[in-house]
PAMITI-794744 format. One record per residue (C-alpha): residue in one letter; x, y, z. Coordinates in nm, 4 decimals, padded with zeros to 6 digits. Layout:
<recs>
{rec a, {X, Y, Z}},
...
</recs>
This chain:
<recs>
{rec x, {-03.9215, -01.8946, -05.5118}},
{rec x, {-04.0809, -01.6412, -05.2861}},
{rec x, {-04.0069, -01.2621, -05.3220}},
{rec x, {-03.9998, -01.0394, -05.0565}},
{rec x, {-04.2752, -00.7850, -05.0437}},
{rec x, {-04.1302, -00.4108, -05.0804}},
{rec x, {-04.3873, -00.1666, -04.9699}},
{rec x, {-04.2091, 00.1781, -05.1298}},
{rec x, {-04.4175, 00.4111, -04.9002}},
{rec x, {-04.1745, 00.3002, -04.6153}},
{rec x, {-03.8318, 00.3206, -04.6095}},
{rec x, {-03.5611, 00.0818, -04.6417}},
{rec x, {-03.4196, 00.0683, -04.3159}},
{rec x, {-03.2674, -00.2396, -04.0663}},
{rec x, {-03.4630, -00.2699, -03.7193}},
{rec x, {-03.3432, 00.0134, -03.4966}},
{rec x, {-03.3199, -00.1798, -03.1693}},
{rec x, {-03.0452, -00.4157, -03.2057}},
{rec x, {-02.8213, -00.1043, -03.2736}},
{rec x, {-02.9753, 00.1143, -02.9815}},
{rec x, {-02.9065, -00.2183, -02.7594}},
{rec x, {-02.5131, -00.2302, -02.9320}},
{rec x, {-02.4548, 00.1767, -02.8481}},
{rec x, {-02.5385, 00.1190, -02.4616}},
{rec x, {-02.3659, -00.2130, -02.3862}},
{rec x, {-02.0484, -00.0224, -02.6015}},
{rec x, {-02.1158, 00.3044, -02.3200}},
{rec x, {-02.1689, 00.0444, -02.0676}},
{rec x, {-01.8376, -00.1095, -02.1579}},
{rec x, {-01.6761, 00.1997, -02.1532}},
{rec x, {-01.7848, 00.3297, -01.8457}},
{rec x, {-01.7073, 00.0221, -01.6646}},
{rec x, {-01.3178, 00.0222, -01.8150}},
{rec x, {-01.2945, 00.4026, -01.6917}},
{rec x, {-01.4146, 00.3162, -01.3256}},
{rec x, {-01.1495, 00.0220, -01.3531}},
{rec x, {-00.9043, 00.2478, -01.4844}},
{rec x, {-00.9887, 00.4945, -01.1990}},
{rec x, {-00.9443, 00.2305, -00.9385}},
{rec x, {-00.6011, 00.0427, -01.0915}},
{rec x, {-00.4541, 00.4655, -01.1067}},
{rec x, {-00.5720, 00.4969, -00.7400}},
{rec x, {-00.3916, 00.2036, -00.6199}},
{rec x, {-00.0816, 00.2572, -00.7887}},
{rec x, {-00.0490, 00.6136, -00.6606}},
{rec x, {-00.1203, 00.4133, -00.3509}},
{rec x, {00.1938, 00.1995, -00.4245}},
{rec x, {00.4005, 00.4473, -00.5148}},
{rec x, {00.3284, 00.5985, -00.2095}},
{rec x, {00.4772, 00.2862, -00.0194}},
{rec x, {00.7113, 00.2656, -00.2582}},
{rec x, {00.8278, 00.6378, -00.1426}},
{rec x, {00.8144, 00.5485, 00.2059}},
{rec x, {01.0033, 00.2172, 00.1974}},
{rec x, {01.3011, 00.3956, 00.0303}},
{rec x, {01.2980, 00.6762, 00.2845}},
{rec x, {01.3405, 00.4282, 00.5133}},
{rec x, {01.5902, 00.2694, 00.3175}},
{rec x, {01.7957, 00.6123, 00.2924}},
{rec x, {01.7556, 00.6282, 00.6390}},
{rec x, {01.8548, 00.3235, 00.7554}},
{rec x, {02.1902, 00.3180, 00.4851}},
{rec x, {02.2473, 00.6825, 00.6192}},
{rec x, {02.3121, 00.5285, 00.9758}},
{rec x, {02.5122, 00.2068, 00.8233}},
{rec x, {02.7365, 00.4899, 00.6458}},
{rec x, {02.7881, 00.6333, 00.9868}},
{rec x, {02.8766, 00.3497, 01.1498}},
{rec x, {03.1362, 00.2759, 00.8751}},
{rec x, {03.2742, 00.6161, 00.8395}},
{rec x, {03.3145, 00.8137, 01.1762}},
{rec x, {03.5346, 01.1139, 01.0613}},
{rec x, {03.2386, 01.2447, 00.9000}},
{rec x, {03.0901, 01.4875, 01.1397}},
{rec x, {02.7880, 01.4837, 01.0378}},
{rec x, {02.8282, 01.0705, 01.1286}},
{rec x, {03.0175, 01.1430, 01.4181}},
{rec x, {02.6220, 01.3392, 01.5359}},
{rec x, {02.4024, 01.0643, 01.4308}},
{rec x, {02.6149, 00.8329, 01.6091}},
{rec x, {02.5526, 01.0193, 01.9042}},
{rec x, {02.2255, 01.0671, 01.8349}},
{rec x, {02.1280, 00.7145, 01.8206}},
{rec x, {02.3871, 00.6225, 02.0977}},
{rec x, {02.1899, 00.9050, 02.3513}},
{rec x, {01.8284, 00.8113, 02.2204}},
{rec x, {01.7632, 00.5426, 02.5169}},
{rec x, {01.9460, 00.7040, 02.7832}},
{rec x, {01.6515, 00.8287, 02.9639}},
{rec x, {01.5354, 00.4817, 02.9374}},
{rec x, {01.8765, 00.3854, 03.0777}},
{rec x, {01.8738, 00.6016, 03.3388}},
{rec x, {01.5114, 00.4981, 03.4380}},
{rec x, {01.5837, 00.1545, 03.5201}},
{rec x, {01.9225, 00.1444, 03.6538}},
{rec x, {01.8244, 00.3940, 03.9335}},
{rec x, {01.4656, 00.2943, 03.9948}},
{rec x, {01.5917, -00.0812, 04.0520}},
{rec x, {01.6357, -00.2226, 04.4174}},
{rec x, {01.6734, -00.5419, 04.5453}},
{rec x, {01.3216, -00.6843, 04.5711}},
{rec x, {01.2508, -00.5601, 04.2156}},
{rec x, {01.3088, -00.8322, 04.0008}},
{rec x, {01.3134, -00.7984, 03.5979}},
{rec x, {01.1655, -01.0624, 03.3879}},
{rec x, {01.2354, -00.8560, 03.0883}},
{rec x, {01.2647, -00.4933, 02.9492}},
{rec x, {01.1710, -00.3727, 02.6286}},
{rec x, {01.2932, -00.0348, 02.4870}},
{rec x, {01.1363, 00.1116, 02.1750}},
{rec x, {01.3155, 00.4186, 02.0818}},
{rec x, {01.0866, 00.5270, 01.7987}},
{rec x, {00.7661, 00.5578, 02.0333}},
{rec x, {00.9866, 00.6219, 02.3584}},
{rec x, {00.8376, 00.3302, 02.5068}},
{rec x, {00.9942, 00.0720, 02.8135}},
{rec x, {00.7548, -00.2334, 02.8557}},
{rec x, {00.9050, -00.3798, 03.1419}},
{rec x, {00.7917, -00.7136, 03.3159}},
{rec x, {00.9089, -00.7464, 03.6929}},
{rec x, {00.8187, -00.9152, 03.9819}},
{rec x, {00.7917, -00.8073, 04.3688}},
{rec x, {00.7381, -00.9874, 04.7182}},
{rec x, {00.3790, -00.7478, 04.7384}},
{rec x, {00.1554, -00.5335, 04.5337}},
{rec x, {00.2211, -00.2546, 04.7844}},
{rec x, {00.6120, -00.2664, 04.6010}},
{rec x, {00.5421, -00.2879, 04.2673}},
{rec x, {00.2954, 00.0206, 04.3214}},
{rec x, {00.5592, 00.2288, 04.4468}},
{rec x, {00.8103, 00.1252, 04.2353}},
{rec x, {00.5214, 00.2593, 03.9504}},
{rec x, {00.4591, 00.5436, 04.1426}},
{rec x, {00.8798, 00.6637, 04.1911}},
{rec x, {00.8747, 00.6053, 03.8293}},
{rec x, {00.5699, 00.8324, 03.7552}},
{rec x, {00.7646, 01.0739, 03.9776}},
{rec x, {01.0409, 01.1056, 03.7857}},
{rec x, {01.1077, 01.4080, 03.5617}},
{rec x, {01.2119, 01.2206, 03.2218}},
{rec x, {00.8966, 01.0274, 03.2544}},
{rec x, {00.5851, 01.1694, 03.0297}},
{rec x, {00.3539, 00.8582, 03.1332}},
{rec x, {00.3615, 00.5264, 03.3601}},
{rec x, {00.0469, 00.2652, 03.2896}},
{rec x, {-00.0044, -00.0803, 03.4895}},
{rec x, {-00.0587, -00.2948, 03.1834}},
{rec x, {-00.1384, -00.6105, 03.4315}},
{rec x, {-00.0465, -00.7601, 03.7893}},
{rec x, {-00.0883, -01.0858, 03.8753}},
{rec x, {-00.0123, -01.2232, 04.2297}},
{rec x, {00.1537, -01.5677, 04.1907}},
{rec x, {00.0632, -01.7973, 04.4661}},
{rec x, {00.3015, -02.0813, 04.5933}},
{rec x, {00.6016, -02.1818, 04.7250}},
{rec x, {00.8636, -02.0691, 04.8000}},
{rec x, {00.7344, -01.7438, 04.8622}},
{rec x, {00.4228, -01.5738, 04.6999}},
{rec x, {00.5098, -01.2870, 04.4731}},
{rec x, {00.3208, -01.0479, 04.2074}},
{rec x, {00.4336, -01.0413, 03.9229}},
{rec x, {00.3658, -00.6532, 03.7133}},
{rec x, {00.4125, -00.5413, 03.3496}},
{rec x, {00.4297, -00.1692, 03.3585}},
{rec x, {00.4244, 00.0995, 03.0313}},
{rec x, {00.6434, 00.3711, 03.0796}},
{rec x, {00.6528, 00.6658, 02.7982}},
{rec x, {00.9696, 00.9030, 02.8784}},
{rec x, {01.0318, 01.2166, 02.7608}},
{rec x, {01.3163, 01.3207, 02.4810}},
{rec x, {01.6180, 01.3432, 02.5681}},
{rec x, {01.7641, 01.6969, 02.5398}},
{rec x, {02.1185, 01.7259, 02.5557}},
{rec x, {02.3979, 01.5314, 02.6828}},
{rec x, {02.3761, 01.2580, 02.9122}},
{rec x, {02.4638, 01.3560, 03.3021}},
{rec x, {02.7188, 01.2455, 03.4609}},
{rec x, {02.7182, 00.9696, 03.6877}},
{rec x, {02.6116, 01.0459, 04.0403}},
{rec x, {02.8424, 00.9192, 04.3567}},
{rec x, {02.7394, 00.6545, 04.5200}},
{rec x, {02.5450, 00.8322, 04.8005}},
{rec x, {02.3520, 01.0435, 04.5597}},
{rec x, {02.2626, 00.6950, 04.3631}},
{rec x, {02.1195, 00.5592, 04.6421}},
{rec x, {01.9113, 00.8512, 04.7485}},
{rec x, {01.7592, 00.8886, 04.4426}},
{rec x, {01.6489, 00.5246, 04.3839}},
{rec x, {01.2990, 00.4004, 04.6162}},
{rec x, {01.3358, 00.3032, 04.9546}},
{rec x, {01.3718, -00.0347, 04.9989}},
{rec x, {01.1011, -00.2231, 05.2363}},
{rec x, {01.2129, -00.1691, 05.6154}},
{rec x, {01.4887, 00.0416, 05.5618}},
{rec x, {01.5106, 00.3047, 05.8110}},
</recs>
């Protein structure tokens, strides 16, 4: 049996570096679990922040269902109006800029951006340019962009076919009445060889 040698001038003490290397992979650890920690609080603020947002939306969108259900409610009775009104400068746009060589392929009507994407076609370029350029003119419209024109060839009769952006201005107020018929037609673009 072999005994160990004790040497009494040093002390009786375990290596020092297996605990040094145990105290900075425990900090290490530790760190690393408080970035994480850091991150996983940062994205649930983030959700809650969603979270927040969806149910506004929610409220909103119930507030509006309530209306629609109970109209003696004044304050219904306004955001009924309110959301009846919010397109009529939209409205108003395209039922007195239209003519009969304008014809519609589709309209698009975003009230939360006050946006008409409209798709058309015309016998010329020359038409749908002024029919962009009356719009443009008008004074409920903030902003008219030529998204694309294409001129379609073939038969029967060639034709160009335009999407247009228009960006109109809130509506303030209540709608206008209806103008007579001659007042309708002066307002709306000439047509092509009309005197």
């Amino acid at each position: 049996m072999n005994l160990a040698a004790l040497d009494f001038a040093r002390g009786n003490r375990p290596p020092s570096a297996p605990g040094l290397i145990a105290v900075a992979l425990g900090v290490g650890v530790l760190v690393g679990a408080l970035q994480l920690l850091g991150a996983l609080q940062e994205r649930g603020q983030a959700l809650d922040a969603r979270d927040d947002a969806m149910a506004a939306q929610e409220r909103q969108r119930e507030t509006i269902s309530k209306a629609h259900r109970n109209l003696e409610d004044p304050r219904a009775r306004e955001l009924m109006a309110m959301q009846r009104y919010a397109t009529e400068p939209a409205r108003h746009l395209i039922e007195h800029g239209w003519r009969p060589n304008l014809a519609l392929l589709s309209a698009e009507l975003a009230t939360a951006t006050r946006e008409i994407n409209l798709v058309f076609e015309t016998r010329s370029a020359q038409e749908a340019l002024s029919f962009a350029d009356w719009l443009a003119s008008q004074p409920n419209t903030e902003r008219v962009v030529i998204k694309r024109q294409v001129e379609k060839p073939g038969p029967p009769v060639k034709s160009v076919e335009t999407a247009l952006q228009v960006i109109w201005r809130p509506y303030r107020g209540l709608p206008a009445a209806p103008a007579a018929e001659g007042g309708a037609s002066a307002s709306a673009p000439p047509a092509k060889g009309a005197p």
